[in-house]
N, C-alpha and C positions, 0 to 999 in steps of 0.2 A: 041037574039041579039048577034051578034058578034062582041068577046072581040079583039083589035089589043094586038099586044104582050108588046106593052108600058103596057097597063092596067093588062094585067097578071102579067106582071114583078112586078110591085107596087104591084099590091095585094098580090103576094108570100112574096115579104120584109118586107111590115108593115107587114103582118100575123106574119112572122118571127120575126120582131122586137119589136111587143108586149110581142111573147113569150116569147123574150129574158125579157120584162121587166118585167115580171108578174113570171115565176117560173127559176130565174138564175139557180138555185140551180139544177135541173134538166138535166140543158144542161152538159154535159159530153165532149164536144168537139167544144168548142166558135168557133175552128180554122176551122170548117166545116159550122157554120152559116155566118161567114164571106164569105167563098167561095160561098156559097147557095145565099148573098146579091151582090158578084161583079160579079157573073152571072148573074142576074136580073138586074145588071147595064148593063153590054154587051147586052144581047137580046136587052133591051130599045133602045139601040144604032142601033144596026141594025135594029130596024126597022124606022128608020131614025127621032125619036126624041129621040136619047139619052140625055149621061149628054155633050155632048159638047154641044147642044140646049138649055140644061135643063138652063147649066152656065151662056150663054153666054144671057139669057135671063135674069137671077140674074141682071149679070154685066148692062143692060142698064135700068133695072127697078134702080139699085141705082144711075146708074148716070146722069137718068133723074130729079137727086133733088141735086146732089152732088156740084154743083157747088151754091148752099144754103149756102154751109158750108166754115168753116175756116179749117186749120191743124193748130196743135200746138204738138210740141216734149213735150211730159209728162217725157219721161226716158229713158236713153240710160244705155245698158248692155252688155259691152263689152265682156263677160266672158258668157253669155250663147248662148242657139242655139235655130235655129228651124231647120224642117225638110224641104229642099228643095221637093215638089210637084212635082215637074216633073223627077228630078234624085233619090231623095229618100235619100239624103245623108244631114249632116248636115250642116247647115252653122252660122258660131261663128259672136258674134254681133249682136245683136238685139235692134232698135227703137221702142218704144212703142209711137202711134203718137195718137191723139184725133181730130175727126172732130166734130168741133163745130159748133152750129150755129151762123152764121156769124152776126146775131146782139146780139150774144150774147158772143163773144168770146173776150176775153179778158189776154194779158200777167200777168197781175196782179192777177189773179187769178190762184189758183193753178191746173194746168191741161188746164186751156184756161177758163173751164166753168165747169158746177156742177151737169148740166142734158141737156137730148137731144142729148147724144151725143154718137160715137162709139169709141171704142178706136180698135186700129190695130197693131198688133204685123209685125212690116217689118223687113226681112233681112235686116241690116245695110247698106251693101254694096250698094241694092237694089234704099233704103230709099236716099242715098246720089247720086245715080247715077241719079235718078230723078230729085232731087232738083238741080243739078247742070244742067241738059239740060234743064232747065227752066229759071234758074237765072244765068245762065255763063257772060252774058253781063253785067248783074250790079255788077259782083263781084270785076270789078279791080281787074283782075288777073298779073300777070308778067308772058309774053312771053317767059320768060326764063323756066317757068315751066309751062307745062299744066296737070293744074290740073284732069283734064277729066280722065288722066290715072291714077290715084290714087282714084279714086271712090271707088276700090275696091280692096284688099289685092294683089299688082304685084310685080313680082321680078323688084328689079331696077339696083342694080350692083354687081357686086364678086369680093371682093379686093385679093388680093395677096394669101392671106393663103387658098384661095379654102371656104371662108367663105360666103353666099350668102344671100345680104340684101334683105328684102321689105319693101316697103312704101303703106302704104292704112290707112284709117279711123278709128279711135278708140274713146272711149266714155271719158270726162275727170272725174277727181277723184272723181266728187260730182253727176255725171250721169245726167248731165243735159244741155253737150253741150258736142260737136264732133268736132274732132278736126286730124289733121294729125300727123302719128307717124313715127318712123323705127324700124322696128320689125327681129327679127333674123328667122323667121319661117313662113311657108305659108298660118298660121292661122292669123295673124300678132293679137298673144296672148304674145308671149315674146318681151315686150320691148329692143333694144339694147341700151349698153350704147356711142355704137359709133356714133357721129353728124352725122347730113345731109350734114351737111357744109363740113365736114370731106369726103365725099364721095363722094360729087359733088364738090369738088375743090374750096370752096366757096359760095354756092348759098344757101339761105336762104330758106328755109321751108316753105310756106303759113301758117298761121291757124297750125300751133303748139303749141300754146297756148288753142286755140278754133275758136269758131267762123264760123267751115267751112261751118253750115247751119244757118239760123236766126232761133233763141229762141222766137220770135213775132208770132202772127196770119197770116198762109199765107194765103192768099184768092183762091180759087178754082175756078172763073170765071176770062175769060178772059173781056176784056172793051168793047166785043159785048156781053157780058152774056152767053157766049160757057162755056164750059167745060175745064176746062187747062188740057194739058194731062197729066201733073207732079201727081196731083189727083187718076185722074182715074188708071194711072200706080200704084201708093202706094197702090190702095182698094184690086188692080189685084192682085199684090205682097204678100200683107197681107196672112202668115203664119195662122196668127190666128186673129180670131177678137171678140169683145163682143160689142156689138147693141144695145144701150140704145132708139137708135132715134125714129120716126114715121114711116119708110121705111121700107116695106114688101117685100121680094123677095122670089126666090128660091136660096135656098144655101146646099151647100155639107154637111153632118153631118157626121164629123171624128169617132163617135161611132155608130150608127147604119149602115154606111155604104149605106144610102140612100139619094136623095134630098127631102125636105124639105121647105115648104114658111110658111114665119113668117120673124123673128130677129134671127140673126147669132147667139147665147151667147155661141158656142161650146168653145170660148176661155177663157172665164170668169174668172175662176177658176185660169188658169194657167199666164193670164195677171195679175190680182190682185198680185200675189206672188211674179210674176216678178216686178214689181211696188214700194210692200214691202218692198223687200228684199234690206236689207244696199249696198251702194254702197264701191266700194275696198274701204279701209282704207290709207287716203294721204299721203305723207311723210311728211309736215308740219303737221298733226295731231299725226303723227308716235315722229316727235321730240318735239314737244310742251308736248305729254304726259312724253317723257322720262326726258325732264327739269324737270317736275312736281317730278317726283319720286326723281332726283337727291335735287332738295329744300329738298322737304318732307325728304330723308335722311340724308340730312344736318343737318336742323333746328332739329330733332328727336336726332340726335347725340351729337350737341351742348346742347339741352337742358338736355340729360341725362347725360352729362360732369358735368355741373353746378349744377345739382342733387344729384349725387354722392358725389361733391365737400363736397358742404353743409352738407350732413348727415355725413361726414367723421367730420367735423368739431365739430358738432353737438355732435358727438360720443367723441370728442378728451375736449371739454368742459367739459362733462360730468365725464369723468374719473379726469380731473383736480378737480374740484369741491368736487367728493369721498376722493379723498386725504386729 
């Protein structure tokens, strides 16, 4: 029987990728079984089902159920990255989103829901540029500002001193709503302390507070029961993902370097931590702890005052009394 080169290819990686799993310790140069796997991915390719087939067949086996589900924002991490897939570079800010199912998703609950679900690590930028071509119409925006250009970390003006501001999307202090900033840098990771107001002559900031996606369950069907594309765009986007749900596809696997059908869970590990991990520390949590110390060193002071006092007293009795 004759094998096409799809079936060779597979057979040489998992061959490969067991041996990776079965004696690590043997392999002496991971960086050549790597190379051994993204040639078995290329041949695949040419011979006309590679992984662009492989993907794009993933992608409509999930999103022939996706519009089942709800999204809901679990955590926003202004301060860390994923790896841009296509340029290979990183990109700062990250949404961890959960597609819930949609009878079962709920803002009051933490995360939306507690199983069936997937959660998806999106570039931030990514995350907000979708939700806003979806919901621009109901945001009541002001025409003075279009928010569209701020989706994503842009230069917006250079004052005098050769100084160059941006404005784009950041996560707020408690990582659990996204909101617009002005950032001195093109990661828009350092806050400026100079207004918006300051720099547009006036004009107020959208959603600098928060608010600039909704914290609720969004729905993933449109009111013919279609697919919303805001959905499907976040699955696409999705950095990393971990797959609780019923949904079998084929998906890319970032450590063996081959496709794969089951549930995604390559991102598991490193969503969880992200998830974890405390969000920045506030400036009202910043001054409320330091009141705290200044009491604490007050009250500690005054009472070793009155302490002192007393034993001095105490002492000065005493010698009276010897007399």
């Amino acid at each position: 029987m004759k094998l096409s080169a799809l079936h060779l290819s597979f057979l040489s990686a998992l061959t490969v990728a067991n041996a990776v799993d079965s004696v690590p310790r043997q392999i002496t140069n991971p960086d050549s079984v790597k190379r051994l796997l993204r040639n078995a991915r290329d041949l695949a390719e040419e011979d006309g089902y590679g992984d662009g087939q492989l993907e794009a067949e993933g992608f409509q086996e999930v999103e022939a159920e996706l519009m089942n589900y709800q999204l809901n924002l679990l955590k926003c991490q202004s301060r860390e990255s994923v790896v841009n897939s296509e340029e290979g570079a990183p990109q700062y800010g990250v949404a961890i989103v959960r597609a819930c199912p949609k009878n079962s998703c709920s803002a009051k609950t933490a995360g939306g829901c507690s199983k069936g679900y997937a959660d998806l690590a999106i570039p931030l930028s990514d995350f907000v540029e979708a939700y806003i071509q979806d919901q621009q119409e109901n945001m009541g925006l002001d025409d003075a500002v279009n928010i569209a250009d701020f989706s994503a970390c842009n230069e917006y003006v250079m004052d005098d001193a050769g100084v160059q501001y941006y404005v784009g999307p950041t996560c707020t202090s408690n990582g659990k709503d996204i909101k617009l900033g002005v950032f001195e840098d093109k990661y828009c990771l350092q806050a400026s302390k100079t207004s918006f107001e300051t720099l547009s002559n006036g004009l107020t900031l959208p959603f600098s507070s928060g608010g600039l996606v909704s914290t609720q369950c969004l729905s993933c069907a449109e009111e013919d029961g279609s697919l919303k594309q805001m959905c499907a765009t976040m699955y696409e986007d999705a950095a990393l993902r971990c797959e609780q749900w019923d949904i079998s596809h084929y998906y890319w696997n970032p450590v063996t370097l081959v496709y794969r059908f089951g549930k995604d869970t390559a991102g598991c590990k490193y969503i969880e931590w992200m998830d974890r991990s405390p969000p920045p520390f506030s400036e009202w949590a910043t001054i409320f702890s330091l009141l705290l110390l200044v009491c604490g060193t007050f009250i500690g002071a005054v009472y070793y005052t009155r302490w002192w006092k007393e034993g001095k007293c105490r002492s000065r009795a005493k010698e009276v009394l010897a007399i």
